[in-house]
C-alpha positions as CSV (number, residue, x, y, z in Angstrom):
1,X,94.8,124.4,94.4
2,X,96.6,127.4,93.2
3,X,98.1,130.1,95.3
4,X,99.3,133.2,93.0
5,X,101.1,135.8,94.9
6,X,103.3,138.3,94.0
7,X,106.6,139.9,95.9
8,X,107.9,142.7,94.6
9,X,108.4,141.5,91.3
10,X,108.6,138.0,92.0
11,X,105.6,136.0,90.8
12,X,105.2,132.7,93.0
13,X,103.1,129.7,92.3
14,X,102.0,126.6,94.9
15,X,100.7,124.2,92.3
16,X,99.9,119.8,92.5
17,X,98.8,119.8,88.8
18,X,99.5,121.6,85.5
19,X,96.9,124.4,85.9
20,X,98.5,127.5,85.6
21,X,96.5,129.6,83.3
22,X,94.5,132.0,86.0
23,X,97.8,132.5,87.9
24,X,99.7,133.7,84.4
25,X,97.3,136.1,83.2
26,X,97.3,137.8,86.5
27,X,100.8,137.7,87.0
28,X,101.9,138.8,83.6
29,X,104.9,140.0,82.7
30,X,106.3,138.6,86.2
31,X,109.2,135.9,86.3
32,X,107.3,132.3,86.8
33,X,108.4,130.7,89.8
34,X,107.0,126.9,90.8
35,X,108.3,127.2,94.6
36,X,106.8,123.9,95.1
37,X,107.1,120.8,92.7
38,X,105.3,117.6,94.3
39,X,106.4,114.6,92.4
40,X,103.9,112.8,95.1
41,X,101.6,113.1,98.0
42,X,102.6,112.1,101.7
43,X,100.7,108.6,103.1
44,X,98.3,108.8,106.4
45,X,98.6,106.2,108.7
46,X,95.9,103.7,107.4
47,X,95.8,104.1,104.1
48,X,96.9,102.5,100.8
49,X,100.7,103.3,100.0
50,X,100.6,106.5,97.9
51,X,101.1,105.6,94.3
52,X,105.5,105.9,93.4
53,X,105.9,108.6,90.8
54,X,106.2,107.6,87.2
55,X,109.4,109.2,86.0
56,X,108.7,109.9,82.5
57,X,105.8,112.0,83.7
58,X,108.2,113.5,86.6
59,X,110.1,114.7,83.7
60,X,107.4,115.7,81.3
61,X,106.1,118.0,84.1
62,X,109.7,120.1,84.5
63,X,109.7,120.2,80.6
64,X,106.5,121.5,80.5
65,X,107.3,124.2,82.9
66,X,110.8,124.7,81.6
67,X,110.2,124.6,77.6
68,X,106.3,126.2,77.8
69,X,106.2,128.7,81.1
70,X,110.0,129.5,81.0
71,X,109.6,128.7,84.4
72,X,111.8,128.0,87.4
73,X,111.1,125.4,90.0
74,X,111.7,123.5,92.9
75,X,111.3,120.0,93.9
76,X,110.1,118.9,96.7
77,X,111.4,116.7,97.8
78,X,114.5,116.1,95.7
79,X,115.7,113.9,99.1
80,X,113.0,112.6,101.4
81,X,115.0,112.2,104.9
82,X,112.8,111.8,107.4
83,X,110.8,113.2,110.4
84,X,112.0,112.3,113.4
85,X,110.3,112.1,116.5
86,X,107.0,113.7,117.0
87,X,107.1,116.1,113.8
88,X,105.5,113.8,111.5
89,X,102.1,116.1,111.1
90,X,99.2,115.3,110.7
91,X,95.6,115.7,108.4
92,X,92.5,116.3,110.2
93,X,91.7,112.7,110.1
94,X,95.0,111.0,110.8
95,X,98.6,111.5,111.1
96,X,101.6,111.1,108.8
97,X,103.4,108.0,108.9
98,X,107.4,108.8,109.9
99,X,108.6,109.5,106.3
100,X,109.5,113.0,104.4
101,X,109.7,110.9,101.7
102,X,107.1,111.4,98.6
103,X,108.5,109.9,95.7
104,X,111.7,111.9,96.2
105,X,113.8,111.9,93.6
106,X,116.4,110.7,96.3
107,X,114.9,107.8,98.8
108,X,114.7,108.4,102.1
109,X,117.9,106.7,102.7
110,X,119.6,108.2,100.4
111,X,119.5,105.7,97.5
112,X,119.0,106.9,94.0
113,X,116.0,106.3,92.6
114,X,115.2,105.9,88.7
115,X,113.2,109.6,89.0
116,X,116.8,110.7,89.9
117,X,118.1,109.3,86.5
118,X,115.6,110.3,84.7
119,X,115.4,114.3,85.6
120,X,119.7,113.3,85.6
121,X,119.2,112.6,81.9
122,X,116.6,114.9,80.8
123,X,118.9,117.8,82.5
124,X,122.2,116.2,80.7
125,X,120.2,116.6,77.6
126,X,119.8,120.4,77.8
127,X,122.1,122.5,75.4
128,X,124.4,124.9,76.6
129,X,123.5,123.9,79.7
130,X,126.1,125.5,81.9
131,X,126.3,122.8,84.8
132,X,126.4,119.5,83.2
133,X,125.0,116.8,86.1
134,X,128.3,115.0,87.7
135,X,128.6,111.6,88.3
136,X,126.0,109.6,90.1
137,X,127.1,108.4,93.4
138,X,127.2,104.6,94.7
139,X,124.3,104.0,97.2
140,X,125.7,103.5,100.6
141,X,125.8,100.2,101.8
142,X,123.4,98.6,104.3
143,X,123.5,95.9,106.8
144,X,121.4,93.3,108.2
145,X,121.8,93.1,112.1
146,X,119.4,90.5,112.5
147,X,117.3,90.0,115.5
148,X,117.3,92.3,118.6
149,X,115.8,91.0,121.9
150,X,113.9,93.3,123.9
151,X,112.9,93.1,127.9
152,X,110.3,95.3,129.7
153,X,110.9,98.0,131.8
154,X,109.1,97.5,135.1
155,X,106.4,95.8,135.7
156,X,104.3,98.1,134.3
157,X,103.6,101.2,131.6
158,X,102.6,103.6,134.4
159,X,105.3,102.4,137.1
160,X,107.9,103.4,134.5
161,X,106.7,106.6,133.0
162,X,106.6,107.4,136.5
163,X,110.1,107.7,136.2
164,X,110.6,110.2,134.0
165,X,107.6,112.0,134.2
166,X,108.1,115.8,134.9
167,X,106.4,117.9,137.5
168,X,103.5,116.9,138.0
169,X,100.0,119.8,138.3
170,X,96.8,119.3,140.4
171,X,93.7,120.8,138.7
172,X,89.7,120.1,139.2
173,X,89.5,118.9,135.5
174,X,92.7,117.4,133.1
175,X,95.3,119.8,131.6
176,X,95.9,120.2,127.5
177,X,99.1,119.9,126.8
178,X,98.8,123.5,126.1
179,X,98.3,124.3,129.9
180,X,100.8,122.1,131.0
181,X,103.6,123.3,128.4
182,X,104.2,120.1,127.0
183,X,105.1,120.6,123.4
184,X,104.2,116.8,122.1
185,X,104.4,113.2,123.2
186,X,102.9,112.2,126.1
187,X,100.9,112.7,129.4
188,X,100.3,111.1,132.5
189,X,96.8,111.3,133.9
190,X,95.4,110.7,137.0
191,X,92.7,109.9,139.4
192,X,91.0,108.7,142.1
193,X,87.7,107.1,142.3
194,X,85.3,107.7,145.0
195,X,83.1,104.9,143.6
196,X,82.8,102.0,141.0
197,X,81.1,102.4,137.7
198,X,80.9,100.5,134.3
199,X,80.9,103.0,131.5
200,X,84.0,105.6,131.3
201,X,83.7,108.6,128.6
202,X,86.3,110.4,126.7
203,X,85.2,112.9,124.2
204,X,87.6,115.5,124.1
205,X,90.9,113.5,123.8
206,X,91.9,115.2,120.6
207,X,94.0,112.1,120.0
208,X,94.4,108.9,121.7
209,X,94.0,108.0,125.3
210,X,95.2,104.8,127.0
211,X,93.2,103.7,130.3
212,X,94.6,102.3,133.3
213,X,92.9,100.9,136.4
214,X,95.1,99.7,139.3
215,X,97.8,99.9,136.4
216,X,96.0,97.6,134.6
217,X,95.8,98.2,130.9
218,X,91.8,98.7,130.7
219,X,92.2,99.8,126.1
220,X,91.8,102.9,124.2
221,X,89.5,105.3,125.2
222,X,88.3,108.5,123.7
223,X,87.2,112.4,128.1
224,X,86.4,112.0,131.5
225,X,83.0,110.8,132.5
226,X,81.6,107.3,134.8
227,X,78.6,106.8,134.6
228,X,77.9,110.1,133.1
229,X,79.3,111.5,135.7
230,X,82.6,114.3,135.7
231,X,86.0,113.1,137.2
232,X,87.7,115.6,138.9
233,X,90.8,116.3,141.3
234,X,93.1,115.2,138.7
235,X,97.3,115.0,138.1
236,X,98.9,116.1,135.1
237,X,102.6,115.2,134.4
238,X,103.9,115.6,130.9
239,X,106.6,112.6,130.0
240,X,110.8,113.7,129.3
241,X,111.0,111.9,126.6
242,X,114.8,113.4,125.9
243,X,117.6,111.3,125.2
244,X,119.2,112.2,128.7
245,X,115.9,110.4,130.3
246,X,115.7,107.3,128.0
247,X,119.7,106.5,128.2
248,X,118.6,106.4,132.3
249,X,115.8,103.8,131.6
250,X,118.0,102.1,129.3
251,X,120.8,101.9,131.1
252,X,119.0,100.4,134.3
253,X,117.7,97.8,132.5
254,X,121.1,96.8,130.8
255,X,123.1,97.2,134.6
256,X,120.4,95.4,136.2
257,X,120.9,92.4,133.9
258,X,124.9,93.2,133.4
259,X,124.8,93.6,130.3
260,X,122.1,90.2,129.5
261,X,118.9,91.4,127.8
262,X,116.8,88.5,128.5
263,X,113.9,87.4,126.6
264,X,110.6,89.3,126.8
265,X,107.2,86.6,126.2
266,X,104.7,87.9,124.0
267,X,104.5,91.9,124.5
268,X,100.6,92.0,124.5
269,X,100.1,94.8,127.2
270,X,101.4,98.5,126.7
271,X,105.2,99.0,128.1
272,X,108.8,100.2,127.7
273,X,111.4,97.9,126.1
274,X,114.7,98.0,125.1
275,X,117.4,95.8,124.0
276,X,121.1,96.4,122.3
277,X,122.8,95.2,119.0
278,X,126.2,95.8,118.1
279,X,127.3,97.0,115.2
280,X,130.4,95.3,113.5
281,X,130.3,97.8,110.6
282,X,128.6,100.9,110.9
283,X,126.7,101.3,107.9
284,X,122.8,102.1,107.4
285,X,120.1,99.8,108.5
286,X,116.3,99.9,108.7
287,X,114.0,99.0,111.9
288,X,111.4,96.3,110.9
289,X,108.4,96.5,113.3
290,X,106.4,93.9,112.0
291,X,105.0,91.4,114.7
292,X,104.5,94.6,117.2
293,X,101.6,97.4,117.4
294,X,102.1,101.0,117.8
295,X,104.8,102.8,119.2
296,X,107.7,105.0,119.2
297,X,111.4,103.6,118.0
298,X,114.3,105.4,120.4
299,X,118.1,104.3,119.2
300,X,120.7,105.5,121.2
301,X,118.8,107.7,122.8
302,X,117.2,109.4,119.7
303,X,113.6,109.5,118.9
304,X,113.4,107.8,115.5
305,X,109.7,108.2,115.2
306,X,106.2,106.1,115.2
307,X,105.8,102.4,113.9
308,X,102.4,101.4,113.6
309,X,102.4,98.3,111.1
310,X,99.2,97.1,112.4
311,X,97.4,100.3,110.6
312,X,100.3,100.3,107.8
313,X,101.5,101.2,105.2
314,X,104.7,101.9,106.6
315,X,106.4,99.0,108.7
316,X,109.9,100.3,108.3
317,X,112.0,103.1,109.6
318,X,115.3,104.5,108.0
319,X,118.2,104.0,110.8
320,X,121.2,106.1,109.7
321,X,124.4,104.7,111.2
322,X,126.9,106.5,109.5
């Protein structure tokens, strides 16, 4: 894709590979600017582990731009960070694992990489170049905090959301988050039946939707139908996901037990859970979810963002500490 535009003066190009020949002779005699500079591509939930940038042809691209189009550029990213939360976008198809970082030249956790060195070294390299690079800096260090044990909240995944849910709103049909002003996150639904039935239909849950009967976990379903038949009288209650709300939940667990976080058996229905770990050193860590399904990682308070190693490839998320 190439997006030419042109702002008083200022030429601007959006560009993934070295195509730049329609945008230059339109442009003319207009200062080249690459605003964007994607050393990678970002990875879907699902999918094979975008391929880690080659640094040699990270660098061959800024020459190219440098020494042939006299251009300026930006990277992006020259740090991946993160996206915490629920900001990690989406495609059409699927959703962004919880990572900013595309083959940045500086990891996610702030480690050097060897694209780092390399650009370092082409730049060092540069006559006259007025800034020469400084020195790199040491990684920071990282610890291990081994295991954390985890107990469930409640005795069930509806019985605690109910806890922090917000105010709750009757309609005949169910509520987008949109109606209920809920930016992102979740929702409680809910219902009554007036009679049994065996097949329940879905089809305008844009995302996912998790089916409860009784409070019993019933699986994932996709709008509202039994039998082919519409459920209405319905209760909408966005969940407060904020760090005020899960600090409560947290801390009841963690009084109730004195401080104790007893074991939690095998974690095969949906829930809440939360354990501690201390930290003898604060220094940077990473959450490993393997062994778990999908969910969302909280620390303190904070919403790290989604693990889902069961659809991969991500099964790791960046905890800063310091």
């Amino acid at each position: 894709m190439i997006d030419c535009k042109e702002f008083e003066h200022l030429a601007s190009m959006l560009f993934k590979s070295m195509f730049l020949g329609t945008c230059t002779s339109l442009l003319k005699e207009s200062p080249t600017v690459c605003t964007e500079y994607w050393v990678n591509w970002f990875t879907k939930w699902g999918l094979i582990f975008g391929n880690t940038p080659n640094p040699a042809f990270v660098v061959d691209n800024m020459k190219h731009m440098y020494y042939n189009w006299n251009a300026s550029f930006n990277v992006y990213m020259i740090h991946g960070g993160t996206n915490f939360g629920f900001m990690n976008g989406a495609e059409s198809d699927a959703a962004i694992t919880t990572s900013y970082d595309y083959g940045a030249a500086i990891a996610e956790n702030g480690d050097i990489t060897p694209t780092y060195t390399a650009v370092r070294s082409w730049i060092q390299n540069i006559s006259d170049w007025p800034q020469p690079p400084l020195d790199i800096p040491a990684n920071n260090p990282a610890s291990n905090y081994g295991q954390v044990t985890l107990q469930r909240i409640g005795a069930n995944l509806i019985s605690t959301l109910t806890q922090i849910q917000e105010t709750c709103q009757q309609s005949q049909d169910p509520l987008s988050f949109e109606q209920l002003d809920h930016g992102y996150g979740y929702a409680l639904y809910t219902t009554t039946l007036t009679a049994g039935g065996k097949n329940l239909a879905a089809p305008n849950i844009r995302d996912y939707g998790y089916v409860f009967v009784n409070n019993v976990y019933q699986g994932l379903h996709t709008n509202v139908t039994l039998d082919g038949v519409a459920l209405h009288n319905w209760y909408a209650c966005g969940i407060n996901l904020t760090k005020a709300a899960i600090d409560q939940l947290a801390s009841s667990v963690i009084n109730d037990n004195k401080g104790a976080i007893l074991p939690e058996k095998a974690a095969s229905t949906p829930g809440v859970f939360v354990g501690q770990f201390v930290a003898s050193a604060l220094q940077d860590t990473f959450f490993d979810s393997r062994g778990w399904g999908k969910g969302q990682l909280f620390v303190n308070g904070y919403n790290l963002g989604r693990y889902w190693p069961t659809a991969g490839p991500q099964v790791t998320i960046s905890m800063k500490l310091i």
